[in-house]
C-alpha positions in Angstrom: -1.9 -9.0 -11.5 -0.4 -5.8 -10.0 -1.7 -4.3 -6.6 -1.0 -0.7 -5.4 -1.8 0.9 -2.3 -3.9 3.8 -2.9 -4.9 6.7 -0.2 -8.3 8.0 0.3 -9.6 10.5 2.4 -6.6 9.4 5.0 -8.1 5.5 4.8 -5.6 2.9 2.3 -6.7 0.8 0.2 -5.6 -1.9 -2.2 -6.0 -1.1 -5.9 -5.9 -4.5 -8.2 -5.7 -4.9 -11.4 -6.1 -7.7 -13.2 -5.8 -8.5 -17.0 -8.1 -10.8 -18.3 -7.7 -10.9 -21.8 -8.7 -7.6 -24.1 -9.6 -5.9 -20.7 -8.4 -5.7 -17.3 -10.6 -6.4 -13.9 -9.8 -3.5 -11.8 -10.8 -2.4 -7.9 -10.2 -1.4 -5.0 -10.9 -3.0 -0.9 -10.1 -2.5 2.1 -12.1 -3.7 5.4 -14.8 -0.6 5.0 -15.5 -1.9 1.3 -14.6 -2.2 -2.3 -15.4 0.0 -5.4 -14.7 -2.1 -8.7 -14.9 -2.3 -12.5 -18.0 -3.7 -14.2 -16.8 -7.6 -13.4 -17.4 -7.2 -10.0 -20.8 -8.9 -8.6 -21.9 -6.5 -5.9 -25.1 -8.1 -5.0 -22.4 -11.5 -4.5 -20.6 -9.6 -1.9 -23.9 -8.3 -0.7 -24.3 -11.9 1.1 -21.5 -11.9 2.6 -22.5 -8.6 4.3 -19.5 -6.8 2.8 -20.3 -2.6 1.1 -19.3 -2.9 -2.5 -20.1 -0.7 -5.6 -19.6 -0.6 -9.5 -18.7 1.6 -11.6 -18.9 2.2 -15.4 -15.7 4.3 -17.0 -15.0 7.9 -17.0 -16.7 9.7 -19.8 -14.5 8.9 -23.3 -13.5 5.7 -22.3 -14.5 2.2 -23.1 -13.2 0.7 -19.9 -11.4 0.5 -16.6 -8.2 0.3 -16.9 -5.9 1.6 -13.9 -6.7 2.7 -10.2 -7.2 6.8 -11.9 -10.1 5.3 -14.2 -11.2 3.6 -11.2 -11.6 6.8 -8.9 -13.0 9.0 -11.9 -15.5 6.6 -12.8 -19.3 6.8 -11.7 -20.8 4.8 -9.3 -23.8 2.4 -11.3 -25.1 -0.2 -8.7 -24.4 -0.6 -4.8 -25.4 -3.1 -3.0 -27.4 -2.7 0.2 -24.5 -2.7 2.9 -22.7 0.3 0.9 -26.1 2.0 0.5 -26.4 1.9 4.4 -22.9 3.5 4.5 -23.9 6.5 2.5 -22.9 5.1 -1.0 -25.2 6.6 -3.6 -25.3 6.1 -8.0 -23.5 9.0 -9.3 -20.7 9.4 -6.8 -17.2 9.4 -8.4 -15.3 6.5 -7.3 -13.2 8.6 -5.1 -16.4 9.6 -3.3 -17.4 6.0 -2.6 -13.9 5.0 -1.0 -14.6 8.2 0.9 -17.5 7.4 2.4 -16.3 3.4 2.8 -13.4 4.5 3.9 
């Protein structure tokens, strides 16, 4: 496992990544919210009260891999707390951390 702290929009982050076998699990959190690969159970965190968001991978690729797939992939599902935040499908993952910043 490897994190990296990653700067959005002025707010930091912490970028994971994970390998778990073939693939890795890749996102990244901080106290505002988390934007992750397609292992990550947003409607999970939606319980907890806690803005989180998947992604599926940038166009030509078969997966997340680092914290730049993360932030060029598009946003698939939120879950209700990041919708209230202004999270919306189709934002870049850079645009999500923005707003959840």
């Amino acid at each position: 496992m490897t994190d990296e702290k990653i700067t959005v929009g002025g707010k930091e982050f912490v970028c994971s990544v994970i390998p778990a076998g073939p693939v890795n699990i890749v996102f990244a959190a901080n106290e505002g919210g988390l934007v992750g690969c397609g292992a990550i159970d947003v409607t999970a965190l939606s319980g907890f009260g806690y803005a989180a968001a998947r992604i599926r991978p940038p166009e030509g690729q078969g997966s997340v891999a680092t914290a730049d797939d993360l932030l060029r992939g598009i946003i698939k599902e939120i879950n209700a707390p990041a919708e209230e935040k202004g999270v919306r499908v189709g934002m870049t993952g850079e645009e999500a951390l923005l707003v959840l910043g």
